[in-house]
Biopython code that builds the backbone (N, CA, C, O; Angstrom):
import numpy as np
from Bio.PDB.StructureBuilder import StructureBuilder

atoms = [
    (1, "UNK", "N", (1.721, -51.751, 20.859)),
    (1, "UNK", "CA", (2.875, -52.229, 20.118)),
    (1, "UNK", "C", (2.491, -53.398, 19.225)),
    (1, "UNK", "O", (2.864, -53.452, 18.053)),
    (2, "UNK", "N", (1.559, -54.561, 19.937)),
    (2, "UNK", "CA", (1.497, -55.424, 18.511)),
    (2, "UNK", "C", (0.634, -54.593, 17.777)),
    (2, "UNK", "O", (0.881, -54.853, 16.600)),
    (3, "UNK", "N", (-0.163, -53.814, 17.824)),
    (3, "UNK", "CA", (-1.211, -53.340, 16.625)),
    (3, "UNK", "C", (-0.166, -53.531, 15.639)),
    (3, "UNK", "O", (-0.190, -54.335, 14.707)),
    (4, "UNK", "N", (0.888, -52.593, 15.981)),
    (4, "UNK", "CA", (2.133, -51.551, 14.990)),
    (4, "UNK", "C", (2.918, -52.164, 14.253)),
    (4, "UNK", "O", (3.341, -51.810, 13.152)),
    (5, "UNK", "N", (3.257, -53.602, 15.138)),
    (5, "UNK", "CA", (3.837, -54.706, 14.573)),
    (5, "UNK", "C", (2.947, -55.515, 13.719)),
    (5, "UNK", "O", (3.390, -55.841, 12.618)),
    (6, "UNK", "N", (1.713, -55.905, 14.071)),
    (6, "UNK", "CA", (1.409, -56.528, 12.607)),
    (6, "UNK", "C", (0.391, -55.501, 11.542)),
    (6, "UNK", "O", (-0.698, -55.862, 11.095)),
    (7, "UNK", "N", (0.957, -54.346, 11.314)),
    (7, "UNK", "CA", (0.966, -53.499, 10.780)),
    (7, "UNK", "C", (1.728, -53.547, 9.955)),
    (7, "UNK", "O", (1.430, -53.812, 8.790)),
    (8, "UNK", "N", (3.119, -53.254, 10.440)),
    (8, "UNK", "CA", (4.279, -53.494, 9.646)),
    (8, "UNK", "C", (4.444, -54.769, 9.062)),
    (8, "UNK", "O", (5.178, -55.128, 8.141)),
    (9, "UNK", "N", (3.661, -55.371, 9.732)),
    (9, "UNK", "CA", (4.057, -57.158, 9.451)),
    (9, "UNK", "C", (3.249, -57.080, 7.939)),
    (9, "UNK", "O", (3.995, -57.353, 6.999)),
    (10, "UNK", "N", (1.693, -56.715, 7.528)),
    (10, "UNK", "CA", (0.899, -56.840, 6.627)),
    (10, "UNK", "C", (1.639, -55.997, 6.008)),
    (10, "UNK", "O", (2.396, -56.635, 5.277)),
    (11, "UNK", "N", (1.875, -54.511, 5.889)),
    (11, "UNK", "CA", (2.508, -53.827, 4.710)),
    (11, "UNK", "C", (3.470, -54.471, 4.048)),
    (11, "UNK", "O", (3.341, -54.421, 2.824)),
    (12, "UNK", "N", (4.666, -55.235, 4.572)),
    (12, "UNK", "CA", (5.064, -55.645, 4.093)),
    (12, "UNK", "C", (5.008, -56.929, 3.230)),
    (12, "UNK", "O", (5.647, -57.102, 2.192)),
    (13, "UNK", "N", (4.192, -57.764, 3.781)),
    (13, "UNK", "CA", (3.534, -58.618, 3.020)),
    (13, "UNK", "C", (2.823, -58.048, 1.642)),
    (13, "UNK", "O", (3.037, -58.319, 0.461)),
    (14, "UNK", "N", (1.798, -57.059, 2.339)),
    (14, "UNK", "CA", (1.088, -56.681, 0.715)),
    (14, "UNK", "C", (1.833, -56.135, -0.163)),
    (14, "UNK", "O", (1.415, -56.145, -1.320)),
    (15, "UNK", "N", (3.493, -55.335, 0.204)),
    (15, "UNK", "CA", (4.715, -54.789, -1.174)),
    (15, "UNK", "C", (4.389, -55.907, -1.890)),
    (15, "UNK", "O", (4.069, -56.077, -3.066)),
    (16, "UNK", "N", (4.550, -56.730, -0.836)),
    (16, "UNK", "CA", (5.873, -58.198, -1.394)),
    (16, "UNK", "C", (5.303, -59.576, -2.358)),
    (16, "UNK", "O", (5.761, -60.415, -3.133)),
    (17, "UNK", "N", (3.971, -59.171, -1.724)),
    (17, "UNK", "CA", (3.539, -60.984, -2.462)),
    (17, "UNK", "C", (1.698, -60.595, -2.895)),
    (17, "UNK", "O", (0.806, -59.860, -2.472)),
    (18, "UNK", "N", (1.871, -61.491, -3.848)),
    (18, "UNK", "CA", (0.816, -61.324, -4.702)),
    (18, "UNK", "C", (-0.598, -62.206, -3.519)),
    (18, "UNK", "O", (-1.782, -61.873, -3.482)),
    (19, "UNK", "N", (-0.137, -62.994, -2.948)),
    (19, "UNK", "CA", (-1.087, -63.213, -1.901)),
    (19, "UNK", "C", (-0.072, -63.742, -0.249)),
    (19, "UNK", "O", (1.073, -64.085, 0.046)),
    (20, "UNK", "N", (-1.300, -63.526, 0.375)),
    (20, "UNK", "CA", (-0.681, -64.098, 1.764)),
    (20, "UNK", "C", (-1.347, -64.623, 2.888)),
    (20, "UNK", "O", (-2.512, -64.263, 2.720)),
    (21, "UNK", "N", (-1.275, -65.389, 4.139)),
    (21, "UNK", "CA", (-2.129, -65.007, 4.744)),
    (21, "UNK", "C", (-1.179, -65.445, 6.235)),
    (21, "UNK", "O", (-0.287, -66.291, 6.293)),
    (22, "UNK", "N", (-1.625, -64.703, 7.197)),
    (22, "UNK", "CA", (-1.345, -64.635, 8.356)),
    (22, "UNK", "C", (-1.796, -64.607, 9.752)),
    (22, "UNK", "O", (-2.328, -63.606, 10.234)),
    (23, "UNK", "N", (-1.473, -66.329, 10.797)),
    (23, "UNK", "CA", (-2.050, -66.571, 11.544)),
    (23, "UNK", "C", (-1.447, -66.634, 12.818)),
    (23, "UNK", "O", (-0.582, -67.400, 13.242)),
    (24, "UNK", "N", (-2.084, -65.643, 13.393)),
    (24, "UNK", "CA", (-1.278, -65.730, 14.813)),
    (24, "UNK", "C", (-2.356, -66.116, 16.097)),
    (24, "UNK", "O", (-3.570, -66.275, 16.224)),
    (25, "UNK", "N", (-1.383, -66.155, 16.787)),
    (25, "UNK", "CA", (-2.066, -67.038, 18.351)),
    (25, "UNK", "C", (-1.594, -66.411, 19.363)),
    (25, "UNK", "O", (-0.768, -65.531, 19.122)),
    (26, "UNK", "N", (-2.070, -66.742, 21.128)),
    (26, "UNK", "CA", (-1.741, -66.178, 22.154)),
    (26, "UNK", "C", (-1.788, -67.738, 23.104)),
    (26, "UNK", "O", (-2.165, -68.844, 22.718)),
    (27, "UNK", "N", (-1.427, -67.455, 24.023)),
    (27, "UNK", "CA", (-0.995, -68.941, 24.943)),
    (27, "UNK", "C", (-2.239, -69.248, 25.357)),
    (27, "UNK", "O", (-2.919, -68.339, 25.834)),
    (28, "UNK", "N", (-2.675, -70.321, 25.278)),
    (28, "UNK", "CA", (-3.487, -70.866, 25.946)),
    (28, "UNK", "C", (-3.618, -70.548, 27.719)),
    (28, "UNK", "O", (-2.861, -70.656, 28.684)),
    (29, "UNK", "N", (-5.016, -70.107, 27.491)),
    (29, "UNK", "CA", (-5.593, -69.434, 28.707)),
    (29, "UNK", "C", (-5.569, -70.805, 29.945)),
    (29, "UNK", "O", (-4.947, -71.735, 29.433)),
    (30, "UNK", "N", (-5.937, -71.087, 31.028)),
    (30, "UNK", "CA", (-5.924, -71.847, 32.403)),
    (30, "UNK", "C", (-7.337, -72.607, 31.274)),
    (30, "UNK", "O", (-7.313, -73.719, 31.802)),
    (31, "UNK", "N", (-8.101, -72.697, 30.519)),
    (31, "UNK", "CA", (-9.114, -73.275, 30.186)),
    (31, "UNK", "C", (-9.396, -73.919, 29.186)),
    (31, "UNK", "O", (-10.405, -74.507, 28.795)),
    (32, "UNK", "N", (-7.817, -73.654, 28.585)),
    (32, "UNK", "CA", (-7.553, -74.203, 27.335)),
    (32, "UNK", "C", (-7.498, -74.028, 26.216)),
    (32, "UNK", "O", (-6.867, -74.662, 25.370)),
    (33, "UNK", "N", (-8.792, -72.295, 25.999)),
    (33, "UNK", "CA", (-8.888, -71.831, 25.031)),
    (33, "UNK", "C", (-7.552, -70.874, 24.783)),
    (33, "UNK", "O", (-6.827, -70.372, 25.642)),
    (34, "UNK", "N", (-7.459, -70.784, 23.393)),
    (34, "UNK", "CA", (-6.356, -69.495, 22.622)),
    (34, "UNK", "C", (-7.762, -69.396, 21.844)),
    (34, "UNK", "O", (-8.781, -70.025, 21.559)),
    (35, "UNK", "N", (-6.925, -67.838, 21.666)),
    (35, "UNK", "CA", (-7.471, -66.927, 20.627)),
    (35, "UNK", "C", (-6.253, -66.684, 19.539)),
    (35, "UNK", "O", (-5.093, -66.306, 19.703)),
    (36, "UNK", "N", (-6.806, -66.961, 18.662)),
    (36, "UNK", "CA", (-6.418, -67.302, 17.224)),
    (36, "UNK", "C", (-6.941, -66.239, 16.207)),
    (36, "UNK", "O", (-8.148, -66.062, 16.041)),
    (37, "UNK", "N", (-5.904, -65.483, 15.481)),
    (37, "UNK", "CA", (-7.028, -64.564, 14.442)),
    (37, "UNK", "C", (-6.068, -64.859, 12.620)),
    (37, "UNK", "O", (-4.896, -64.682, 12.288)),
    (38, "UNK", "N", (-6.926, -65.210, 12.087)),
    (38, "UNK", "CA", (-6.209, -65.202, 10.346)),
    (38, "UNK", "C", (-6.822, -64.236, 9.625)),
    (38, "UNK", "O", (-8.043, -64.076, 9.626)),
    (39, "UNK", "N", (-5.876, -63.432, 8.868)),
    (39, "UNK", "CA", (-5.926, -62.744, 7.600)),
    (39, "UNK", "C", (-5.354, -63.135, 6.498)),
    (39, "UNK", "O", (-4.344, -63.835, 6.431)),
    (40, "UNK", "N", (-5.932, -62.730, 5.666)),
    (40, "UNK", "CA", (-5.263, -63.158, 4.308)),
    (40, "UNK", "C", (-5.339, -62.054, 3.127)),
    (40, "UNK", "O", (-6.529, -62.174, 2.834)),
    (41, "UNK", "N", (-5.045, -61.470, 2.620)),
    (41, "UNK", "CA", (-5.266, -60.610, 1.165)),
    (41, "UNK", "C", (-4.351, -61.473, 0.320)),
    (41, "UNK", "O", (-3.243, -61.991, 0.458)),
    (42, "UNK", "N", (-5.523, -61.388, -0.852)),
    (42, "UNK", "CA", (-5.167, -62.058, -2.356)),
    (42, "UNK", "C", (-6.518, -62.802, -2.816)),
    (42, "UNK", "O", (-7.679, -62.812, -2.407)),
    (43, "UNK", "N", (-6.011, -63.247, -3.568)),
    (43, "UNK", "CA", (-7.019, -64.298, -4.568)),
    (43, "UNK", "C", (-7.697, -65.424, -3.289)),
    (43, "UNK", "O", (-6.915, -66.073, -2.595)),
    (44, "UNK", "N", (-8.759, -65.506, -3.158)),
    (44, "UNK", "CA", (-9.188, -66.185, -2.652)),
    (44, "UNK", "C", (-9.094, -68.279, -2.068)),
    (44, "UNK", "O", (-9.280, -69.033, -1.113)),
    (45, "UNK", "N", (-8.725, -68.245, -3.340)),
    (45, "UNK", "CA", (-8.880, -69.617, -4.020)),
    (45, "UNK", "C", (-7.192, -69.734, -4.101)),
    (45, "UNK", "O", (-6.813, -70.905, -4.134)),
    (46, "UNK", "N", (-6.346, -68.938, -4.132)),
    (46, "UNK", "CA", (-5.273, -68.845, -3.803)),
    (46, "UNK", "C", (-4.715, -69.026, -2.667)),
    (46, "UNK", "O", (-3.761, -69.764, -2.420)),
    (47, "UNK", "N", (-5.395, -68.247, -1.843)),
    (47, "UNK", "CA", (-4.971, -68.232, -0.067)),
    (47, "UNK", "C", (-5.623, -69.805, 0.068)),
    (47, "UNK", "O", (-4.879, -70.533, 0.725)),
    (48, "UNK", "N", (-7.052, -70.577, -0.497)),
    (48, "UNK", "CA", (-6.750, -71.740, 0.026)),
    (48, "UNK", "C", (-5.665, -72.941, -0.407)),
    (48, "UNK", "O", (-5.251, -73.945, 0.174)),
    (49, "UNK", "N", (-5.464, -72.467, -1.442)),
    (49, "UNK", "CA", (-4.113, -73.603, -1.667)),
    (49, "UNK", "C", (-2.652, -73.362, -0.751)),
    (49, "UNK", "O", (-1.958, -74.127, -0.082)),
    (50, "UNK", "N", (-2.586, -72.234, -1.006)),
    (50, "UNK", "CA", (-1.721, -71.873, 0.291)),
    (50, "UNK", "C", (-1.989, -72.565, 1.900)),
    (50, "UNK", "O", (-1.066, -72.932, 2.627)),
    (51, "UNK", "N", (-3.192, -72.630, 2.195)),
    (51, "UNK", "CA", (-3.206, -73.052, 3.479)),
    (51, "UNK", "C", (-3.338, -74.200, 3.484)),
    (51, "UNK", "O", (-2.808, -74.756, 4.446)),
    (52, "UNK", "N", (-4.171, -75.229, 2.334)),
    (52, "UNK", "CA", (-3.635, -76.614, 1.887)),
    (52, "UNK", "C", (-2.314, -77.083, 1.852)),
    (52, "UNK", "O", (-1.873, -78.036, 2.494)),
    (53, "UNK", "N", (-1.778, -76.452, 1.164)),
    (53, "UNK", "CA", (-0.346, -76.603, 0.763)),
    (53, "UNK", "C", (0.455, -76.435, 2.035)),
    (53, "UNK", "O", (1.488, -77.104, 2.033)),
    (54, "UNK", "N", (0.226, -75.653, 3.206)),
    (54, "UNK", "CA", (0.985, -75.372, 4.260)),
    (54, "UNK", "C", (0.222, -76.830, 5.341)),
    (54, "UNK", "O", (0.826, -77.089, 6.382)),
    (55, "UNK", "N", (-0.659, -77.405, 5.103)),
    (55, "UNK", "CA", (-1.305, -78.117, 6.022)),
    (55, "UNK", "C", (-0.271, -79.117, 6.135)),
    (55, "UNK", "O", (0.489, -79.500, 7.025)),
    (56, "UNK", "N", (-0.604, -79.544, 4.380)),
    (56, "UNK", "CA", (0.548, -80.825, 4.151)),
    (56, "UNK", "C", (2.143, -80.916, 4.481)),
    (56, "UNK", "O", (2.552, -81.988, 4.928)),
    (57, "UNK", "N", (3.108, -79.796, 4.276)),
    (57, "UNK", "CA", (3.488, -79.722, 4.711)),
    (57, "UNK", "C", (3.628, -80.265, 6.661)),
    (57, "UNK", "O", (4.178, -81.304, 7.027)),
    (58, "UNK", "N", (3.078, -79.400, 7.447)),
    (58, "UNK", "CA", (2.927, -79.417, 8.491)),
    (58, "UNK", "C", (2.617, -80.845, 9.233)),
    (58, "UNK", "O", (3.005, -81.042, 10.385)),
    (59, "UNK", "N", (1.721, -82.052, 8.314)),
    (59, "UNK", "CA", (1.177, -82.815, 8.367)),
    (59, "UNK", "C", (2.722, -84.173, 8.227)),
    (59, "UNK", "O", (2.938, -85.262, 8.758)),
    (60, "UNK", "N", (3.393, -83.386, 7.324)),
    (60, "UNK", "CA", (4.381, -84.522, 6.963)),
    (60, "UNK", "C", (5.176, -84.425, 8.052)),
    (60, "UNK", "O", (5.380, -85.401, 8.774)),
    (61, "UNK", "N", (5.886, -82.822, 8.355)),
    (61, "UNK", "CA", (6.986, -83.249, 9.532)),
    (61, "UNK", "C", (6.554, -83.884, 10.478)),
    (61, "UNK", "O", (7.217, -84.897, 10.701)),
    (62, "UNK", "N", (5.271, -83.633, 11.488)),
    (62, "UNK", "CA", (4.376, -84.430, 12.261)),
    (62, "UNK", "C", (4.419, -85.651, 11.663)),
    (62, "UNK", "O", (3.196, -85.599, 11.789)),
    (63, "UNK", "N", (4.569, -86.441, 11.267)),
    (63, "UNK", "CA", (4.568, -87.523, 10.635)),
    (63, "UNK", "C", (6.337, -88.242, 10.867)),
    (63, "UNK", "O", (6.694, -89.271, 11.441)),
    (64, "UNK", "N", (7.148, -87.157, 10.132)),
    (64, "UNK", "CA", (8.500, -87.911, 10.244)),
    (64, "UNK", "C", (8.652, -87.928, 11.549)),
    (64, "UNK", "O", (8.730, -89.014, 12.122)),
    (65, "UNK", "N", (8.728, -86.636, 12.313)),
    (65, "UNK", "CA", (8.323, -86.765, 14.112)),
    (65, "UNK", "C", (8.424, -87.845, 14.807)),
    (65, "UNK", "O", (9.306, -88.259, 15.559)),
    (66, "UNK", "N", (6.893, -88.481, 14.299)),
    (66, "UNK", "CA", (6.627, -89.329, 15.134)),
    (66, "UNK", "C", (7.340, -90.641, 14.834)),
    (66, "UNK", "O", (7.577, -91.498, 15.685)),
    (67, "UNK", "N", (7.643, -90.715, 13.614)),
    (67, "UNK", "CA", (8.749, -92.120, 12.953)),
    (67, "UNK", "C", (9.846, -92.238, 13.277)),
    (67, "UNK", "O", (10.389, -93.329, 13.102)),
    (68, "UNK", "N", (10.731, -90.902, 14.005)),
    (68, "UNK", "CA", (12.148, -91.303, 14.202)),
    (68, "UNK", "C", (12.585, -91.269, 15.451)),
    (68, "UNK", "O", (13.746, -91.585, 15.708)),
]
sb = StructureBuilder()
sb.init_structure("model")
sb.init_model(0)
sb.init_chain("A")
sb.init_seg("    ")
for serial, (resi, resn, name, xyz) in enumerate(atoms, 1):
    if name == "N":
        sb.init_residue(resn, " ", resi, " ")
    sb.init_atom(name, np.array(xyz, "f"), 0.0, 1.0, " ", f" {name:<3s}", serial, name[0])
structure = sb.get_structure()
């Protein structure tokens, strides 16, 4: 079932957007490790501003977070 789901998950991404990329995770094992896998289709140099651009983001609410 997830194959199928992020199956459906990428097709629809690749209709929809000229780039993308997509990162999913699983719970942290008794050892601490997760397994983590990213894809991306598009422009290269694209997907990294995207994941720049999503850092900062991410970086700011963590930030207001911790201020209020």
């Amino acid at each position: 079932m997830k194959r199928s789901l992020n199956k459906r998950i990428v097709d629809h991404l690749a209709k929809n957007h000229t780039c993308y990329i997509l990162i999913t995770c699983n719970s942290a094992e008794a050892d601490g490790n997760m397994q983590v896998e990213m894809t991306y289709e598009g422009d290269p140099a694209l997907a990294a501003c995207l994941l720049q651009g999503a850092q900062n983001m991410i970086d700011e609410q963590v930030s207001a977070a911790l201020l209020s």
